[in-house]
SELOSE-786798 format. One line per 10 residues: number of its first residue (from 1); for each residue x, y, z of C-alpha. Coordinates in steps of 0.1 Angstrom, whole numbers. Layout:
<rs>
NUM	X,Y,Z; ...
</rs>
This chain:
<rs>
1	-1153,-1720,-315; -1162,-1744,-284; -1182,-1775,-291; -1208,-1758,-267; -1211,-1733,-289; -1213,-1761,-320; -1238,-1772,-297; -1259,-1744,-296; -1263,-1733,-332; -1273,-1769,-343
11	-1300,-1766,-319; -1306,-1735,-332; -1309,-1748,-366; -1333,-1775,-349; -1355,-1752,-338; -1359,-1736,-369; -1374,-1767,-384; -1402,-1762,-358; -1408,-1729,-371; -1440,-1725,-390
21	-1455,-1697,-409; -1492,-1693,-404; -1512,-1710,-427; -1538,-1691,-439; -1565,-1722,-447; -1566,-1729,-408; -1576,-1689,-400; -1616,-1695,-390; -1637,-1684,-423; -1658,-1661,-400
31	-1664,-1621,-385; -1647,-1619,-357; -1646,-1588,-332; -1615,-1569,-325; -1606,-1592,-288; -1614,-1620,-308; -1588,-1611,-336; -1561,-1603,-310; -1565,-1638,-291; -1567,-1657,-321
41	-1532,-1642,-338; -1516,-1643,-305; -1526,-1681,-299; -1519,-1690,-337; -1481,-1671,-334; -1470,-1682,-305; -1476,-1720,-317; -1448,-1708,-340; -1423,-1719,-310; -1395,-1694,-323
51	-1388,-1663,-309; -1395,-1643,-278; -1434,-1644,-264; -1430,-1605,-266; -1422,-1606,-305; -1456,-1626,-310; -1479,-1594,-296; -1504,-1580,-317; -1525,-1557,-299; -1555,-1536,-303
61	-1534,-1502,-306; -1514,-1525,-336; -1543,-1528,-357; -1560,-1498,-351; -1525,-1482,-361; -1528,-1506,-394; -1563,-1494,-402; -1558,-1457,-397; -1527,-1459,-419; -1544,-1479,-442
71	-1521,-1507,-442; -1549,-1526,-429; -1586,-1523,-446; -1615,-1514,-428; -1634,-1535,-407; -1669,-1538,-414; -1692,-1527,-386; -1666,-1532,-366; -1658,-1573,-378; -1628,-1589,-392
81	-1631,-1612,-420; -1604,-1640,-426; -1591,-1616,-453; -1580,-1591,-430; -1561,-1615,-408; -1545,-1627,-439; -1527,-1592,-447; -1524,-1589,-403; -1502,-1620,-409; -1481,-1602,-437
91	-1477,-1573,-414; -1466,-1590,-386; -1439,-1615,-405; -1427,-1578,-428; -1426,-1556,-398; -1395,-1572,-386; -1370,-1558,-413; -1398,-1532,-433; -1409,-1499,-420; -1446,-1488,-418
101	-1444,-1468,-452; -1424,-1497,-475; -1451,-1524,-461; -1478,-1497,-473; -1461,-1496,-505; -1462,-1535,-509; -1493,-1538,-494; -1519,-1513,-515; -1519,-1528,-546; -1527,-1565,-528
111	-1556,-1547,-509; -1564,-1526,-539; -1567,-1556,-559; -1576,-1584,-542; -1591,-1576,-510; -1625,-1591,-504; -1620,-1596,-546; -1612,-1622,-570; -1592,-1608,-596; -1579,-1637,-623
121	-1587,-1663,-603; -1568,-1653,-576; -1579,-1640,-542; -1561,-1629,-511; -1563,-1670,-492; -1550,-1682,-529; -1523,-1659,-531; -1510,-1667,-494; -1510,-1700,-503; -1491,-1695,-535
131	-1462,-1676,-509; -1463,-1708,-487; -1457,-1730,-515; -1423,-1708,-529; -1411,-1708,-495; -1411,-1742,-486; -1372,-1750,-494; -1365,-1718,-474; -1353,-1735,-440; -1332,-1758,-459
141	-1311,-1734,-477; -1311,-1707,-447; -1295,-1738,-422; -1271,-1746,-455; -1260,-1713,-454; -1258,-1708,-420; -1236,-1735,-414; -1211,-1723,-440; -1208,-1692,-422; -1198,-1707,-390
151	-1174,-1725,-406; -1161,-1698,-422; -1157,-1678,-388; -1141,-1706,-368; -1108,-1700,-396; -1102,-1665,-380; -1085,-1656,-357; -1063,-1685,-359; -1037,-1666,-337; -1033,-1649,-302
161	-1051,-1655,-269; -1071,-1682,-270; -1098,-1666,-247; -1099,-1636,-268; -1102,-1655,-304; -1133,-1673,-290; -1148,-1644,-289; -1137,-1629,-317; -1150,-1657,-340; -1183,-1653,-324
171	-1179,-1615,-331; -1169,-1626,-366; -1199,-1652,-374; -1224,-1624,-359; -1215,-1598,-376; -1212,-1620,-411; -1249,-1627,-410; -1258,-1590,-400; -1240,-1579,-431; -1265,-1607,-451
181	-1293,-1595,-432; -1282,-1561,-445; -1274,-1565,-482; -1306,-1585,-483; -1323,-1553,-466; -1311,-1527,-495; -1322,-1554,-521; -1355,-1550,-510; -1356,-1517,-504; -1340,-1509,-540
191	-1370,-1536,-557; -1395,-1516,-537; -1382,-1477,-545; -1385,-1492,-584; -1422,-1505,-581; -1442,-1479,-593; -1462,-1456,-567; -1482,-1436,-597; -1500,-1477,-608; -1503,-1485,-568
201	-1517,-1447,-564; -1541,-1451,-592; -1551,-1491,-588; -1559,-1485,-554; -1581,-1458,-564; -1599,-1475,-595; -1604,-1505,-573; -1622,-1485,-542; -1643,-1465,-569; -1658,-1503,-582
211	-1659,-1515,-545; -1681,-1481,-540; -1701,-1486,-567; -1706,-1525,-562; -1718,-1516,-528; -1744,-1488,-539; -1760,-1514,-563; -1766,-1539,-534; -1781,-1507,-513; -1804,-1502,-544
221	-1813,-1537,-548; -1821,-1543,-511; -1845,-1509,-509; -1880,-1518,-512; -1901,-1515,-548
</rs>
């Protein structure tokens, strides 16, 4: 490979220290209306600085979509509370390699459990800042790894047409971190085929009955004696 393209994947690898995951305790601790919600997650991901501007979109349609699917809980007279940008952040970062109905399946039992509930001393911020916490050493061993990979794909090829191997490797160190991309992919898909949909099914339901019946007691207690 060409020391341009050396070049170009250690600013790559550069960049990536610039990327930063949301952080939940800096989301505003207020209602906010559905235009409100869209600029805020828009301004918030795209200070990221990875990416395309078109892969930090969250739209209207989006969490509409979310909510009507019920990956997404509903809003409350028509507000947004800093909970629900917590699990639109999880969407948006597990969209990229998950489909709708595997984030639904990871998603329920968090909403079922923890949404706008504190459940063992955890709540939704907590837990989001738990995640934050494991995945701190995460850049380091991806740009580890990374690296080993390109060194790995500059050793093929070694012969024929000089013009052609250059390419080639590139093909090479592309398609080597597809295929971990991939394997990664089926791991997750395998852990989330062996959670068990019967517990999410019957937590999510046990949890919206008590949420019912913690909402009829406040109606009672607010009606007039």
């Amino acid at each position: 490979m060409s020391k341009m393209h050396i070049e170009l994947i250690n600013q790559i690898l550069n960049e990536l220290d610039e990327l930063k995951i949301l952080d939940a305790t800096k989301l505003p601790d207020m209602s906010l209306y559905m235009d409100q919600v869209t600029t805020l997650m828009n301004e918030r991901l795209s200070a990221e600085g990875f990416g395309s501007e078109s892969e930090r979109v969250i739209t209207k349609t989006m969490i509409n979509n979310y909510v009507k699917n019920d990956l997404l809980p509903e809003p409350e007279k028509k507000r947004y509370n800093k909970e629900h940008l917590i699990i639109l952040t999880l969407i948006y970062y597990l969209k990229s390699f998950l489909t709708m109905d595997e984030i639904k399946n990871l998603l329920t039992p968090l909403n079922a459990k923890y949404f706008e509930n504190k459940r063992e001393g955890f709540d939704l911020e907590r837990i989001y800042s738990e995640i934050l916490k494991v995945e701190e050493n995460v850049h380091d061993r991806v740009k580890s790894d990374v690296k080993e990979k390109y060194e790995t794909a500059r050793y093929a090829f070694r012969s024929g047409n000089a013009e052609d191997a250059e390419f080639l490797r590139d093909f090479a160190f592309i398609c080597e971190l597809s295929y971990d991309v991939y394997i990664k992919k089926q791991i997750i898909k395998r852990f989330l085929d062996g959670m068990k949909p019967g517990d999410t099914e019957n937590s999510a339901k046990d949890m919206a009955k008590d949420k019912t019946k913690t909402k009829s007691k406040k109606v009672k207690n607010t009606l007039p004696k």
